[in-house]
N, C-alpha and C positions, 0 to 999 in steps of 0.2 A: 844556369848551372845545374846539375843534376844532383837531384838527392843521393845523397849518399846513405846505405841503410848501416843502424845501429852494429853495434857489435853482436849482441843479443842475436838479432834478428839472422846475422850472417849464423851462428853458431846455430840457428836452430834448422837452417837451409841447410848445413853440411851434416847436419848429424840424422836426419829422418828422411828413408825413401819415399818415394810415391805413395808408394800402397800404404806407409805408416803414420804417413800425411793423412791420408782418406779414413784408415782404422781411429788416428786420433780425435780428429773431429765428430766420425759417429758417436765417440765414445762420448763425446763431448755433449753433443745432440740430445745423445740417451739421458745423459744428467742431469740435463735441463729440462726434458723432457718429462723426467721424473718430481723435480722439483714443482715443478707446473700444475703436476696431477697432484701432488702432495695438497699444492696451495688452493688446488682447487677443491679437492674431497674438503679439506677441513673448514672451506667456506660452505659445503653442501651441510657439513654436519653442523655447524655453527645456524646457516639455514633451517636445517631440520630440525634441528631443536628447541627455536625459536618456535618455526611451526606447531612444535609438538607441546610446547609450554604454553602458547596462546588459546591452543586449543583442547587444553586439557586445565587452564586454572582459574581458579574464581577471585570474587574479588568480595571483601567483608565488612567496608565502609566505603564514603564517599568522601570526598574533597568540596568544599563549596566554592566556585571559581566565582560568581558572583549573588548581587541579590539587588532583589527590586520590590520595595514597601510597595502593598496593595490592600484594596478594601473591597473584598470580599463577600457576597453574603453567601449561605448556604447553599443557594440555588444555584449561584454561577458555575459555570460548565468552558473548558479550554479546548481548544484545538487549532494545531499547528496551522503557522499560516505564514509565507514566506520565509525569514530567518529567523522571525518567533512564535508569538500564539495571538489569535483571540480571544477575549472572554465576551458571552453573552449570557444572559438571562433575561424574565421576562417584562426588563423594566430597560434594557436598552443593550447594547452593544460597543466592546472598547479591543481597539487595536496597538498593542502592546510590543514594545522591543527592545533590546539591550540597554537602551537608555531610559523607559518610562512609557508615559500613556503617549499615545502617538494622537490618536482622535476618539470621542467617547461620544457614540449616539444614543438618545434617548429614544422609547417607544413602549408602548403596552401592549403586553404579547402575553396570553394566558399560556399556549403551548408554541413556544419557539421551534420552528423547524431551521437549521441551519444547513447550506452546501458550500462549499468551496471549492476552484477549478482556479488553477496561478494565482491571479493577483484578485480575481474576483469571488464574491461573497453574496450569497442571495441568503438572506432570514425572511421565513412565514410563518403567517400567522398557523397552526390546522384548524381547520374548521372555518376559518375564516376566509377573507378576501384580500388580502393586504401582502404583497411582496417586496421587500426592499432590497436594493443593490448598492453591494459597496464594493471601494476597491483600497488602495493603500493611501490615498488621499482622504477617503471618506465619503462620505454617501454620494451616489450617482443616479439615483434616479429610482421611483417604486412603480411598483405594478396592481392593476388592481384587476380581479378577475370576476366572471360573472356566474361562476358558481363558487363552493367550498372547497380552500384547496386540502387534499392528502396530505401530496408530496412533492418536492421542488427539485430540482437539480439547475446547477447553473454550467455553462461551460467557458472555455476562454478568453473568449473576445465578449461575454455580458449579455450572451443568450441564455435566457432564464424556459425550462420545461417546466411544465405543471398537471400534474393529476388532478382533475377536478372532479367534482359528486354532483348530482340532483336525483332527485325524486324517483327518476324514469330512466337515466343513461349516465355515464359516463364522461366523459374527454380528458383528450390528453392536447395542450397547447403549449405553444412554443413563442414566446416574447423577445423582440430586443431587448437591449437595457433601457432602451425611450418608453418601452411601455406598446411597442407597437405587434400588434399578431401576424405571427410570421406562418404558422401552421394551425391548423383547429381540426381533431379527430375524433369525432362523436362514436362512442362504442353501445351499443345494445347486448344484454346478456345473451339474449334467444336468434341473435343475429353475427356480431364479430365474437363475444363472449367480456367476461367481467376482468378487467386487469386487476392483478394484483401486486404486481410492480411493472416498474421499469425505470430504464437512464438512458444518459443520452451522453457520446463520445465529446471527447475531451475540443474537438473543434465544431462542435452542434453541428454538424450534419449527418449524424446515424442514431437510430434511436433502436432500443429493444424492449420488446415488452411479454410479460408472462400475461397469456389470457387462462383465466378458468371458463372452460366451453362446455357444454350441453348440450348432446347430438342421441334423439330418439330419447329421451330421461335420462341417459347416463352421463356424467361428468367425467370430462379430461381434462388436460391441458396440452395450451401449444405456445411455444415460444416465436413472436414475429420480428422482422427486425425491419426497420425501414430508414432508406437512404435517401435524404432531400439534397444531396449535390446533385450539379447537372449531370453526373452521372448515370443519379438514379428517375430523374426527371420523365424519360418513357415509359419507367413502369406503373402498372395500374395500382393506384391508393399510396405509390412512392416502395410499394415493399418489395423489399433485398432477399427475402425468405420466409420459410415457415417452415417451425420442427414440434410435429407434434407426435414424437416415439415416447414421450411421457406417459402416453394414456391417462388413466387413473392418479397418477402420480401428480401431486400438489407441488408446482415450483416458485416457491416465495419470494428468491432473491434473483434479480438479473443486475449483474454491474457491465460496465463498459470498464477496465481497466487498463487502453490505451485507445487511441483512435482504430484500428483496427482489431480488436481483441477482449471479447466479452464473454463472461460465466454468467451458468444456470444454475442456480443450487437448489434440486429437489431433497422430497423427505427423505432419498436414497440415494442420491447421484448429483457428481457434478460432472457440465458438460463446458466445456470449454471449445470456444466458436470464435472462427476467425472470418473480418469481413473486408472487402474492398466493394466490389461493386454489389456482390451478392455473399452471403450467410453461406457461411460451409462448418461444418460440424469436425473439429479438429482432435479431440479426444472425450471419450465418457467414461468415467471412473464410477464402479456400485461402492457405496458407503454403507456397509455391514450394522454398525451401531446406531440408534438415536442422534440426532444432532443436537446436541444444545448450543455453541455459536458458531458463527464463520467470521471469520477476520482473512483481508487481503491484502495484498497488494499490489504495485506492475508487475511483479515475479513470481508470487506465490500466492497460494489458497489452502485456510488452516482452518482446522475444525476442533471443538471441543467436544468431542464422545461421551458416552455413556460406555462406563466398562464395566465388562463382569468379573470384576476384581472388588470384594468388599475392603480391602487393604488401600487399593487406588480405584475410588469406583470411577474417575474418569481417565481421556485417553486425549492427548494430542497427536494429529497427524497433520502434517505437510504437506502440498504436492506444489511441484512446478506446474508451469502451461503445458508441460510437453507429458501430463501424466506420473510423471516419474513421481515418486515419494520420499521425501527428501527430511521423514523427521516422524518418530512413532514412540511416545514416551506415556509413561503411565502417571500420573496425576494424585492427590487427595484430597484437593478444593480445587471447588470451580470460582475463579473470580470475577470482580461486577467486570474486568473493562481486561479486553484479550487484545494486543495488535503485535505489528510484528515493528524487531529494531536491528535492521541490516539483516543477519541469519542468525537472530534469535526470534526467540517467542517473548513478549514482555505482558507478564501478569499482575494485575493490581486491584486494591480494590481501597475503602477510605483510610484501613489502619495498614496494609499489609502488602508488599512488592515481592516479585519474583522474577529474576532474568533465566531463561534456560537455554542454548543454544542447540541447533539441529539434531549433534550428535549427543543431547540427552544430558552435557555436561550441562550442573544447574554453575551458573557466571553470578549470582548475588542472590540476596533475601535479605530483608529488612522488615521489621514492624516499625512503623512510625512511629514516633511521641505524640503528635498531633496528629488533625482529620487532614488526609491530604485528598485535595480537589481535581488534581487530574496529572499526569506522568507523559510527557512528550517528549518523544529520543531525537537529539541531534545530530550523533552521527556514524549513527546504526553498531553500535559497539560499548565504549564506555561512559558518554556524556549524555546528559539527559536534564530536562526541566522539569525540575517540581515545583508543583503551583498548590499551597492553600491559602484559606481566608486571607492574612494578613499577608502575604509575599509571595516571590518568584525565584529559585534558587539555578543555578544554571549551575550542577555538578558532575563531578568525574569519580568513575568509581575508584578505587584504589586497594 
């Protein structure tokens, strides 16, 4: 049977032409249409507001979301390590996590060197010969080397690098986690030149290193970088490059800060070099002031200046990989421990905390009651672990 249509329905057939039918609906369209925008501007403002509150407000206590009794001594030193921290010093080593001591190695270590890469942990001795490798289980195996080490870095998968000394030369060696030598780089000062640093990428197979060199009496420097995938297996001595536009210029720090993607930091200049099969030179920035420290990380590279400002005699600055400058604020202490937490800057030292974000807003400041042992952010904004002698606090700023 057929529908029959309403009354309504008929009355509104008889009473509107065509055209009135089509004008109505626009009109219809239009109102919705309006509505729409309405609802939407005042979710943009609502949005930007937000926006503009977040990033323009601070925050003037904390909240303690938990805590973890610990026993401390002066010496012990933290740093993040999976979803918590370690602590070491020089009587052994403890892996620590929302719920307590995970594992606690013993050891006598006068100058503990520590690395960490994922899950794994190499501690050296300096000076000495002793390398140990841990991971979230707990020790995995040490190393022992046949000169003094410097400096260690470990990488992913439990490849341990190591700077070594003697009398007459250098090297730089490369260990599994068994202890077995995977690479040996003997350097002479009057021949490859004297390193004074380097690292090695996050999957051990690229390594860079700063040499101070000596050509005719005069001293330079050049930054090398070298690849032991089979990539770089045809070239001669494994090297991927050499940049040596430094000259004269002393360059202390080379980090590896992803697998392809490694900083220079001279007494004036950072260079920022990206590598796959070979070293290529991606951006060099001049650094006008004094350096007193560099802090990084996969994003960014930050400097603590010297300013000529007796009011703020120091200076933070910023930059991405790509150059850009992403943060120029004026200072009046320089603190012991600079790092960064998401896109801020976090400054601290044993009585005193400072968060500042990019745009120069300072986000907290606190003087401690107690000495506090070290400040690790969890999730680059408001939450953060504070670690002294007696405890572990996991707090939120508020």
């Amino acid at each position: 049977m057929a529908r029959k249509d309403s009354g309504k329905v008929r009355k509104f057939k008889k009473s509107f032409t065509g055209s009135q039918v089509v004008d109505f609906v626009k009109a219809h369209i239009n109102r919705v249409t309006i509505r729409i925008g309405i609802a939407i501007l005042a979710v943009l403002v609502v949005i930007a507001g937000y926006s503009i509150y977040k990033r323009y407000s601070s925050y003037d206590d904390y909240k303690v979301l938990s805590e973890i009794k610990t026993d401390s001594g002066s010496s012990s030193r933290y740093l993040p390590y999976m979803d918590f921290v370690i602590k070491y010093s020089g009587d052994g080593i403890s892996y620590i996590d929302s719920d307590g001591t995970v594992w606690d190695e013993t050891y006598q270590i006068k100058t503990p060197i520590v690395d960490i890469c994922d899950e794994y942990i190499a501690v050296a001795d300096k000076n000495s010969n002793n390398i140990y490798i841990y991971d979230e289980d707990g020790k995995q195996g040490n190393i022992t080397t046949g000169f003094p080490i410097i400096k260690v870095e470990v990488a992913n998968q439990g490849v341990v690098a190591a700077l070594l000394e003697d009398k007459n030369a250098n090297y730089i060696e490369v260990f599994d986690k068994e202890g077995n030598k995977l690479v040996s780089h003997k350097t002479l000062l009057d021949e490859n030149g004297y390193p004074l640093d380097f690292s090695i990428s996050d999957d051990g197979e690229k390594m860079v290193v700063s040499y101070i060199t000596v050509n005719n009496g005069a001293m330079g420097n050049k930054v090398v970088f070298y690849n032991f995938s089979n990539s770089g297996k045809n070239s001669e001595d494994k090297i991927a490059g050499e940049h040596a536009q430094y000259h004269e210029v002393m360059v202390p720090l080379v980090r590896f800060l992803s697998n392809d993607t490694a900083i220079a930091v001279g007494e004036n200049v950072l260079s920022v070099y990206h590598i796959k099969d070979k070293s290529e030179l991606e951006e060099e920035i001049k650094i006008s002031d004094e350096i007193q420290k560099v802090f990084y990380s996969e994003e960014y590279v930050g400097f603590i200046l010297e300013n000529n400002n007796s009011k703020n005699p120091y200076r933070i600055e910023v930059y991405d990989l790509h150059g850009k400058r992403k943060m120029k604020t004026e200072i009046k202490m320089d603190y012991d421990h600079v790092d960064f937490s998401g896109e801020h800057v976090l400054m601290y030292d044993d009585m005193n905390c400072r968060l500042i974000s990019f745009n120069g807003v300072e986000k907290f400041r606190t003087t401690f009651r107690g000495e506090m042992n070290g400040i690790v952010p969890v999730d680059g904004g408001r939450v953060f672990l504070f670690m002294t002698r007696s405890k572990i606090q996991k707090v939120k700023l508020k």
